[in-house]
VEXDREN-519322 format. One record per residue (C-alpha): residue in three letters; x, z, y; residue number from 1. Coordinates in nm, 4 decimals, decimal comma, padded with zeros to 6 digits. Each point is the difference from the previous one (the first is absolute). Last residue first. Layout:
% VEXDREN-519322
NODE  rest         X         Z         Y   nr
NODE   ALA         X         Z         Y  NUM
...
//
This chain:
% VEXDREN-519322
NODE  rest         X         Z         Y   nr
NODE   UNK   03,8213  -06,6753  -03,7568  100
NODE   UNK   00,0238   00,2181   00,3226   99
NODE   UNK   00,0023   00,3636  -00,0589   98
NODE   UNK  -00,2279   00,2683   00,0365   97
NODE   UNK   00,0531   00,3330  -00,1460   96
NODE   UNK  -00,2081   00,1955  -00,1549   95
NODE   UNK   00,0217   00,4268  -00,1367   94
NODE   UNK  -00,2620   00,0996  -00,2068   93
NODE   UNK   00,2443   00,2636  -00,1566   92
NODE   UNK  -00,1375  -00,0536  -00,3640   91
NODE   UNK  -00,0148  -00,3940   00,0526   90
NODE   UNK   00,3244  -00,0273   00,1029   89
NODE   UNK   00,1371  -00,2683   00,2115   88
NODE   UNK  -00,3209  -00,2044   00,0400   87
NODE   UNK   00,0034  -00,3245   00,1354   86
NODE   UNK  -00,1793  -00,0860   00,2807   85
NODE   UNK   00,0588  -00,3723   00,0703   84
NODE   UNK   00,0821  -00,1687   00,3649   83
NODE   UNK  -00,0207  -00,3906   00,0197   82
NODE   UNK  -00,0947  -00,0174   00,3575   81
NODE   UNK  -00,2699  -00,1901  -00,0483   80
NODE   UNK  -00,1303   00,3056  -00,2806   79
NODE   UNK   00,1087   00,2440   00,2706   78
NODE   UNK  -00,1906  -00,1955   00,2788   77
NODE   UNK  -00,3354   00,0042  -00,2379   76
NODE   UNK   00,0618   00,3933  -00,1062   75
NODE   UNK  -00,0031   00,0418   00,4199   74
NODE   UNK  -00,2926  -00,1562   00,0331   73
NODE   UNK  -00,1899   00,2233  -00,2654   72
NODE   UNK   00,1021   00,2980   00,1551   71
NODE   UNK  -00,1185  -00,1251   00,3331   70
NODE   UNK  -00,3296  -00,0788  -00,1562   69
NODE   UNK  -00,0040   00,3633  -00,1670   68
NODE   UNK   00,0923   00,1306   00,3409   67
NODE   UNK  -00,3131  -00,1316   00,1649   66
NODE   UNK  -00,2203   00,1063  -00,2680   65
NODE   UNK   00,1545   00,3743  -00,0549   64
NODE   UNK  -00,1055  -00,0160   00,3708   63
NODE   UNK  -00,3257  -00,0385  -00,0751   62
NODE   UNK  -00,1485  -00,2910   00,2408   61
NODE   UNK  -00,2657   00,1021   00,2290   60
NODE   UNK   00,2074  -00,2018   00,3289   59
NODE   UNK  -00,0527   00,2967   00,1888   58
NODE   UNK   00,0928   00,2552  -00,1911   57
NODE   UNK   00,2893  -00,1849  -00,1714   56
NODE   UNK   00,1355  -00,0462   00,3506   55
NODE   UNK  -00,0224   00,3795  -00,0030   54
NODE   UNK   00,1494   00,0634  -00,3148   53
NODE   UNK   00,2468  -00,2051   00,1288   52
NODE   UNK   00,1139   00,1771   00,2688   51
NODE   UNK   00,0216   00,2951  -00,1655   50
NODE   UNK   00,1854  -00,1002  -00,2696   49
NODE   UNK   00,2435  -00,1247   00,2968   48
NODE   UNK   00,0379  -00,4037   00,0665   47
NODE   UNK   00,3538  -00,1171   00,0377   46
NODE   UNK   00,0245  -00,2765   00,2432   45
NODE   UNK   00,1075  -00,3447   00,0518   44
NODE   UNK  -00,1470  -00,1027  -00,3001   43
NODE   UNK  -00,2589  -00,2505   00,1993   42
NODE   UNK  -00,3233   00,1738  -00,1164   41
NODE   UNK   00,2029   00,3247   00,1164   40
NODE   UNK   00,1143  -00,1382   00,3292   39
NODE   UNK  -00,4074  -00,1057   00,0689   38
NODE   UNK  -00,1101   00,3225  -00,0884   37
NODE   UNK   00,2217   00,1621   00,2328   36
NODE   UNK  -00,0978  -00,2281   00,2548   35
NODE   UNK  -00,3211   00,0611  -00,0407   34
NODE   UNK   00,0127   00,3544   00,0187   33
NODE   UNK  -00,1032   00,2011  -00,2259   32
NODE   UNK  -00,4035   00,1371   00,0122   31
NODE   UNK  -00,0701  -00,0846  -00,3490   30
NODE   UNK  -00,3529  -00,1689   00,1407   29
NODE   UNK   00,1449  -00,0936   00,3448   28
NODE   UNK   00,3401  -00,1369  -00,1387   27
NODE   UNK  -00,2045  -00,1811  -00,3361   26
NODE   UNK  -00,2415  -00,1516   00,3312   25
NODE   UNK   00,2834  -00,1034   00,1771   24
NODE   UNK   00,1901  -00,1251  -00,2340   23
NODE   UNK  -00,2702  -00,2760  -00,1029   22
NODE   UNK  -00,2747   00,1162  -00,2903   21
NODE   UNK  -00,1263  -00,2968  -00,2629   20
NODE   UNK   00,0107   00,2537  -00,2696   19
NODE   UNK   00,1974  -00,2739  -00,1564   18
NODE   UNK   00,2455   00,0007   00,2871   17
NODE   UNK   00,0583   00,3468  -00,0013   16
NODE   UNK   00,0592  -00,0095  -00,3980   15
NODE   UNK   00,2421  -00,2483   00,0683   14
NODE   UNK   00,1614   00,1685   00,2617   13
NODE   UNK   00,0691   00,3079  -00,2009   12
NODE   UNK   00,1353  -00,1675  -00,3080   11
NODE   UNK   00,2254  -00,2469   00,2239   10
NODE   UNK   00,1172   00,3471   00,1839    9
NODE   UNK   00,0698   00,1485  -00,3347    8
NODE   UNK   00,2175  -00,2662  -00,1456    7
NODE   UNK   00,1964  -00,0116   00,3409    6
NODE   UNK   00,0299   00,4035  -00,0097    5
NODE   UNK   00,1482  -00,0297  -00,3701    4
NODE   UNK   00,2574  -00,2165   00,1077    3
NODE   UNK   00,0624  -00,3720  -00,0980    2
NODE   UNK   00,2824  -00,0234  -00,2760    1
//
């Protein structure tokens, strides 16, 4: 399974690249490093809450935006992956993943 902070850094990038901004201009407007940014559109890196709030900032995407998309790319490598949720009780709201 790819890692969360691969899904996010494809997110990120392609929202930079549709705001038509290079890593300069997201470092300068954020103010992060460009290399940072660069590691964390990569998946190299981690990126703090804080961190991307303020990417966020400057790219004016919601956050809840950004992580939805991840979210959503993550259910896609789950379904490849052949992983189900299936409930073990309903009354506990307890799931566990399996593969089918």
């Amino acid at each position: 399974m790819v890692l969360f902070r691969r899904f996010l850094g494809d997110v990120l990038r392609d929202v930079r690249m549709q705001r038509g901004l290079t890593l300069r201009e997201l470092s300068a407007e954020a103010r992060v490093s460009l290399g940072y940014i660069s590691e964390i559109e990569r998946g190299q890196k981690e990126a703090s809450s804080e961190l991307l709030a303020s990417l966020c900032a400057a790219l004016d995407v919601a956050l809840s935006d950004v992580l939805r998309d991840v979210s959503d790319l993550v259910a896609l490598e789950e379904a490849a992956a052949g992983l189900t949720r299936i409930p073990v009780a309903a009354s506990a709201g307890a799931v566990v993943t399996s593969a089918a």
